[in-house]
Each structure stands twice: as structure tokens, then as C-alpha cells.
N, C-alpha and C positions, 0 to 999 in steps of 0.2 A: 437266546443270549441272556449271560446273569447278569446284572444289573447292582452291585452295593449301593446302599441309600443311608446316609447319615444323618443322622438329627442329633443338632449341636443347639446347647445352652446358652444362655445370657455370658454365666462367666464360666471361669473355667472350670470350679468345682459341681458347675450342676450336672445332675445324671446325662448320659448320651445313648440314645436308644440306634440301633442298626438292626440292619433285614441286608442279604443277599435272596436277589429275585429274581424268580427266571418268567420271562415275558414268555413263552413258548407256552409253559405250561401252567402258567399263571399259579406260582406255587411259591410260597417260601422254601429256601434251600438253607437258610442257615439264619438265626436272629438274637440277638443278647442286646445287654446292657451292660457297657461301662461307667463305672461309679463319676467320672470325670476326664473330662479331654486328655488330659493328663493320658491316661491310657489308651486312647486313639494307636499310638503303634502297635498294641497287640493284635491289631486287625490284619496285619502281616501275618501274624502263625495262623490266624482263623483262615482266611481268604488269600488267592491270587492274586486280586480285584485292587487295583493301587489309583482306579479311575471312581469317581461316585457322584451320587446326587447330593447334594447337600441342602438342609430342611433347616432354617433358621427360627426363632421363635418369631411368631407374628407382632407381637407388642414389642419387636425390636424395631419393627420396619412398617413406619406409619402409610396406608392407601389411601389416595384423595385422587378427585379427578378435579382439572383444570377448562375451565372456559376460557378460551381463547377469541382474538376479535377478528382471529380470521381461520382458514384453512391451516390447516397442522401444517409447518412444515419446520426446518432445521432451526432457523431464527428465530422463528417464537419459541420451541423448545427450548434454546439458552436461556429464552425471558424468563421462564417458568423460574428460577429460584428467585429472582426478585419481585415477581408477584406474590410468591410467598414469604416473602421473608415477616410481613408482619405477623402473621399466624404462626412460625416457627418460633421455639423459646431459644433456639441454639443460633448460634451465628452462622449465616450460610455457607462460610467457607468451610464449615467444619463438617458440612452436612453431603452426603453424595445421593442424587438424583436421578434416580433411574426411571426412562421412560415403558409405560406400557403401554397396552393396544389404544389406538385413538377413534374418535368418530364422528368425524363432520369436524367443528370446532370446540371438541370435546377430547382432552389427552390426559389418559394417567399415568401418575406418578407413584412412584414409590421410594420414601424417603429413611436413610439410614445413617449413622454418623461414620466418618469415615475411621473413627476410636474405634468401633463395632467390628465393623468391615474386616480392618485389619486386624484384629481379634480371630478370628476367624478362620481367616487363611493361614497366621501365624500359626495354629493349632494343626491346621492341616497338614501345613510345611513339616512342623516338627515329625510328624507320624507318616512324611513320605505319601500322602494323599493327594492327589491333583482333582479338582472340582471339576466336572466341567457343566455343571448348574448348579447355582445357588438359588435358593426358592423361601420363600415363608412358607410358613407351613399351613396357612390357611389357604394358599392358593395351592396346595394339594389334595383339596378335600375337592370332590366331583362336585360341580355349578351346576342347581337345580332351576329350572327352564319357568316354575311357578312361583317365585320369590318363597319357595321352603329355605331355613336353613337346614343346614344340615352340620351335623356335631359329632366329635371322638372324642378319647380321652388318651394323653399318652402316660401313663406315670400319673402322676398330682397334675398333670396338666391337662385343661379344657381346649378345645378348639372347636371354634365353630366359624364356619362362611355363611355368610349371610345375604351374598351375591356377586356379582362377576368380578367386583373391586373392592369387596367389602367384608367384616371379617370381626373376629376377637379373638385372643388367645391367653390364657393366665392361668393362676392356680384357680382350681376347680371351685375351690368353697368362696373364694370372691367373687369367680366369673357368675359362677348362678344368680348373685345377688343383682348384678349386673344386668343379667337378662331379663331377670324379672320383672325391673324396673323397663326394661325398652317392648319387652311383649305387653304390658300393660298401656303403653301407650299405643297399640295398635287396634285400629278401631275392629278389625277382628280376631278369632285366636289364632295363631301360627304355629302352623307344622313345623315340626324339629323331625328329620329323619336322623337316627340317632344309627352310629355304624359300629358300635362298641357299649359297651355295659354304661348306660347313664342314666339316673334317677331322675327326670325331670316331670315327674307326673305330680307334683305338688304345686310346681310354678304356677301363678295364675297366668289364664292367658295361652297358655302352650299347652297345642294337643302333639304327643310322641307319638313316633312310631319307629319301632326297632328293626332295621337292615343289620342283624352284626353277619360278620362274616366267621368263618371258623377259624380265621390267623390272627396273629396279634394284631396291635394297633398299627406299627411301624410296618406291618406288611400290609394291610391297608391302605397306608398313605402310600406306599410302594406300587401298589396296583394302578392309583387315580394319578401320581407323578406324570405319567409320562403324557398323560393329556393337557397338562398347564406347555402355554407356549412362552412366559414369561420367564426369564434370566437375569437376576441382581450383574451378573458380572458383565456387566459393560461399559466402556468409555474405559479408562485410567486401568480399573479390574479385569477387560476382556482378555480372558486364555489369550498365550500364543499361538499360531496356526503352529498345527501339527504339522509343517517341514520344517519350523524352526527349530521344533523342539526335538527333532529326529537330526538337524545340524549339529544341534550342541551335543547330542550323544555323540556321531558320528566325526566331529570336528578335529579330535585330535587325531585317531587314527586314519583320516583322512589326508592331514596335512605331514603326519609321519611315512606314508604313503607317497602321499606329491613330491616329498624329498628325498626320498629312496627312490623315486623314477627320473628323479632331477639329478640325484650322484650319477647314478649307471648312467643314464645318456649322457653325463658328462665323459665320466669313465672312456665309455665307448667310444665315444667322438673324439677323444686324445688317444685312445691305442689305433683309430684308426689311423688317426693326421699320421703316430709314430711308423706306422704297417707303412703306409703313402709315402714317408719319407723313406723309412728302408728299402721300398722299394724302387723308388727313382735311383736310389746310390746304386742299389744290384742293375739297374737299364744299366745305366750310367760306366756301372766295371765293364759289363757284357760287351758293351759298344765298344771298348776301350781293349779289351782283349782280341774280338771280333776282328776288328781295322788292325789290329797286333799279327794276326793271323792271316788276314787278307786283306793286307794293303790297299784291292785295287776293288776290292769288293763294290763301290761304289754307295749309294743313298737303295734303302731298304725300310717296310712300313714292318713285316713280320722277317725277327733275327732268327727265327729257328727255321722259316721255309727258306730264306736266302743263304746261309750256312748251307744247308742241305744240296739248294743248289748248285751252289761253290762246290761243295765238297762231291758232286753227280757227275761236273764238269772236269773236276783233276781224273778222276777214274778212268773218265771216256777219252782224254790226253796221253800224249806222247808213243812211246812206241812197244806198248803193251804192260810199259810198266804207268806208276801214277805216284804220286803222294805218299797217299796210303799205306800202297804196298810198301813202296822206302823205309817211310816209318814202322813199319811192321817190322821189316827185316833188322831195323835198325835198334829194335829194344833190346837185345842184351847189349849192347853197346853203349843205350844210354843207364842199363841196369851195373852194368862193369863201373863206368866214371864218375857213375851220379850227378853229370854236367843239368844244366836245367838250361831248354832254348829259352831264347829271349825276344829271336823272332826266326819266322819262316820265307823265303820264298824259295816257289818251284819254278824255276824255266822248262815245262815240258817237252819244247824244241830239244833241248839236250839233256834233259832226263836230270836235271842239277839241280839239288837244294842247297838255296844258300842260306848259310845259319849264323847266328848271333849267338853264343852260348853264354853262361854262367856256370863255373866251377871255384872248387874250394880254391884248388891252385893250378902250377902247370900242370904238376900229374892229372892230376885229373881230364883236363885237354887230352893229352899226347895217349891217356889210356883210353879215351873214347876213339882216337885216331886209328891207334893198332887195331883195336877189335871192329870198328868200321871194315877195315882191309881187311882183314882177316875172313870178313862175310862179303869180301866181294866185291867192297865199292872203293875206289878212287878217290882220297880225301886231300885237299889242297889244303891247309892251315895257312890263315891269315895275320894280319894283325894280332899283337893280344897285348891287353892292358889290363894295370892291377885296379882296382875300385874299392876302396875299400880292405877289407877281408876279402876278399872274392877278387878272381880273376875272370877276364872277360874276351872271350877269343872269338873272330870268324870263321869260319870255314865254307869251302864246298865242295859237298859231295857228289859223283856222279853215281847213277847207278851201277848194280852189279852186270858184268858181261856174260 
């Protein structure tokens, strides 16, 4: 897996050294220097890698450990900034307080301003970089088990740890000065494992010895990162969980989603009420034609097997004629007048349909009459009355002999 690792300056114009590093093969895959944060978004054309470690200067982010008067727990850690607040120059609200590993009634702290902080991540933001650890850069150098320090150099910059919580980091031609004065106070001389080109063979007091590796410095710190268990970003600063931050991609077309499945099953649920309704009105003619047709039909749960029935039972009626057949014989007759029934009944005992018609007018009647006879059957004309435009006559027919 690659890994991008950033080391970000005090301000914004100091150098910014980066390594892409692949933990597999323990190998730099790609490393430069940016003149100033400022250019942090050119790490987009360099890399894919929009996720990183992020290496802060160590003299930004002061290490002390805390005695406490009892067992570490969540309450005394709030106490911690007001037990320090007299050793802090800055005022503590300004200050943010990260805890690190404790032990027994011993907790450390790492303390940075929250001016800094957001310094920081503002640079990150701008360049589309998401941290997800921010670290000093002295606690990426590997913790020697013999109280050796051990020292790099990134650029003009010195770094050295000095033990599990302890540390310096500045420009090179002061820090030296610096150490020289603290190795001379040590009653004997102290190893410096040195992991990059450092001249410290003059200092009194310090005996070197040179581990460099054959990658730069920033692929160095790259290597030893991923063993610090320590994260500046906690409390106020802690990442989102990664399904927030998959909500907020995912949120709008989510919710453009929910509401395209919210119209259609609207949609749907109205054309069907409209289906449901159309369909009750078409029962509703059926029945109403149905009982038009056969008056005596009676109460029916399916119209198309009781129709059938009705219509099995006129067949099997009268005296070899039926319905049916009447009607059969009867179309050019209703094809001649163009009358339309209005209702039907058959007396099968005497072979009679009695009918209700609608025509335009008399003719129309008196020409379905003739052509009636004409095929045979016996038409009685009844009643007739005008409605309208339309004329309205009964008749019955018997069958043909």
C-alpha cells in the first residue's frame, strides 16, 4: 500500500519536503520539495494519494509528561491544562492539548496553539488533502531502547529524539549548539545514532555513529511513521468517521434518488386509484347492461360464467329454435333499419322476443318490420313514441315457421 507523507513548516513560506511510500516494499516511489505550502496542490498532478501523514515541526508542539495524584483517567486529563497553566507563556484557551500514552500516574501531553493547528489544516484544505495523522516530527524518528538519541537532518533542519516523549527540532547551526551544551552535562558521553549525513564528531561529549539509509531524509521519517501510535488530531480536530464523509459525497444524489422513488410511487399509486376507478364504472356498465339483457338473471359473483350460462340455457330452450338463432336470422333486418334494441326478452314457451327498440324514426321501425317478415317471422308492432330525435317502438317477434 502507498502511503503520501507531508512535512509542513512553521509558516507558510518554509520549504515542504514529501515522499510517496510503499510499505510492501519498503521503497520510495516518488519524493520532492515544495518551495512553500503555497504549492501543496501540485501534489494532485504528482500523485493519486489525496489521504496523508502529516510531519509537523517539533519546536511547534511542546512534549512534557504530567504527574497526576491519581490513576489516569478522563477527569484528571481535563485537569491537565490548569496544572499547567503556570509553566505555559500563552493563555490556555488558546492552547490545545493532546493527550499521549500514560503510565501508572504519569500522562503525556503534547501541547500546541490552536493559531498553529489551524494553520495547518487550512493549508491542507486549500490543496484538497485530508490528514488522517498529524505527528511531530520528532516522534517519527524510531525510540532507542538505550536512551541513544538518535538524529536526521531534513533541509537546514535538525531533528533529534531523545526518548519516548522527548525531543528537539530547529535549524541545524543552533540546534548543535544546543546539544552541546546538554551532552556536556551528561555524566557520560552519549551515542547519537545519526540516520542521514550529520557532522557531530566535534561536539564534546557525543560519540556518533552513522545508520544513513540510501533514501532521502523524508523517506526515512516515512519508513519509522508508521510505528508512532501518537495522533495531534483529537478531541475538536478528530477526522470524521469515514461514513460521514462517504454521506456527504453520497448525500445529494441520494436524496435526488429518494425523490425520484417518492414521484413514481406517487405517480403510480394515482394511475392506479385512476385504473380502480375506471374500472368500477366499466363493472358498474357491465351490470347495468347485463340486467338490460337478462332481466331475470338474478345475483352473480363471476359476469362472464353467468352470461354464459344464461346464454347455454336460451340454446337448450324452446322448440329447436333459441335466442340466438332469432337474432342471427334477424341481422339483415337489423342491418336494413339500423334500429338499436333497447331491451330483450325471450318467452321460449312461444318462441317470442319481446323488444324495445331505438330508430331514427318511423321508417326506420316499419323497415325492420318488413324485412323481419320477409325472413319468416311474425312481427306485432307495438307502442311507439317519439324521445327526443329518436323514435321508440316495441315489438314481438315470433319465430320463423
Amino acid at each position: 500500500m502507498e502511503q503520501l507523507v507531508v512535512r509542513l513548516g512553521t509558516n507558510l513560506h518554509d520549504p515542504v519536503h514529501w515522499v510517496v511510500w510503499s510499505a510492501p516494499s519498503q521503497e520510495v516511489i516518488a519524493s520532492g520539495e515544495l518551495a512553500s505550502a503555497d504549492a501543496l496542490i501540485s501534489l494532485g498532478e504528482r500523485t493519486s494519494l489525496r489521504r496523508a501523514i502529516v510531519l509537523v515541526p517539533g519546536a511547534d508542539v511542546r512534549l512534557c509528561n504530567v504527574i497526576l495524584p491519581g490513576k489516569v483517567n478522563r477527569k484528571l486529563q481535563n485537569a491537565i491544562p490548569f496544572m499547567l497553566e503556570d509553566e505555559l507563556a500563552e493563555d490556555i484557551g488558546e492552547l490545545f492539548f493532546a493527550m499521549g500514552p500514560s503510565h501508572g500516574t504519569e500522562q503525556s501531553v503534547a501541547i500546541v496553539s490552536h493559531r498553529q493547528m489551524a494553520k495547518w489544516q487550512g493549508w491542507l484544505d486549500d490543496a484538497g488533502i485530508t490528514a488522517d495523522v498529524i505527528l511531530p516530527d520528532i516522534l517519527a524518528l524510531p525510540q532507542q531502547e538505550d536512551s541513544q538519541w538518535v538524529a536526521l537532518t531534513v533541509g537546514e533542519q535538525l531533528i533529534v529524539r531523545q526518548g519516548s516523549w522527548q525531543g528537539m527540532q530547529g535549524e541545524q547551526a543552533f540546534l548543535t549548539g544546543v546539544l552541546a551544551l546538554q551532552a556536556k552535562a551528561q555524566p557520560q558521553p552519549v551515542r547519537v545514532s545519526a540516520l542521514t549525513d550529520i557532522d557531530l564528531h566535534a561536539v564534546p561529549n557525543i560519540h556518533q555513529q552513522a545508520h544513513n539509509d540510501d533514501v532521502p531524509a523524508i523517506g526515512v521519517l516515512a519508513k519509522h511513521v508508521g510505528k508512532a501510535s501518537f495522533n495531534l488530531l483529537q478531541g475538536q480536530y478528530k477526522p470524521k468517521k469515514q461514513h460521514n464523509q462517504v454521506w456527504q459525497v453520497w448525500r445529494v444524489p441520494l436524496i435526488l434518488l429518494a425523490l425520484v422513488v417518492v414521484l413514481t410511487i406517487g405517480d403510480k399509486t394515482l394511475r392506479l386509484n385512476k385504473l380502480q376507478q375506471q374500472n368500477a364504472n366499466l363493472t358498474a356498465q357491465i351490470d347495468a347492461l347485463v340486467k338490460q339483457g337478462f332481466p331475470d338473471i338474478g345475483t352473480y359473483r363471476n359476469v362472464r360464467l353467468k352470461v354464459q350460462q344464461e346464454m347455454q340455457r336460451l340454446e337448450q330452450s324452446g322448440d329447436g329454435s333459441s335466442l340466438l338463432v332469432m337474432l342471427s336470422q334477424l341481422n339483415t333486418a337489423f342491418a336494413a333499419s339500423n334500429i338499436t334494441p333497447q331491451t330483450l326478452r325471450f318467452d321460449a314457451n312461444r318462441t317470442e322476443i319481446r323488444m324495445q327498440a331505438q330508430g331514427k324514426d318511423f321508417n326506420a321501425l316499419d323497415t325492420f318490420k318488413r324485412s323481419a317478415e320477409a325472413a319468416g317471422f311474425t312481427v306485432e308492432q307495438g307502442a311507439i313514441n317519439n324521445r327526443d330525435d329518436t323514435v321508440i317502438g316495441t315489438m314481438n317477434i315470433r319465430g320463423a315457421s
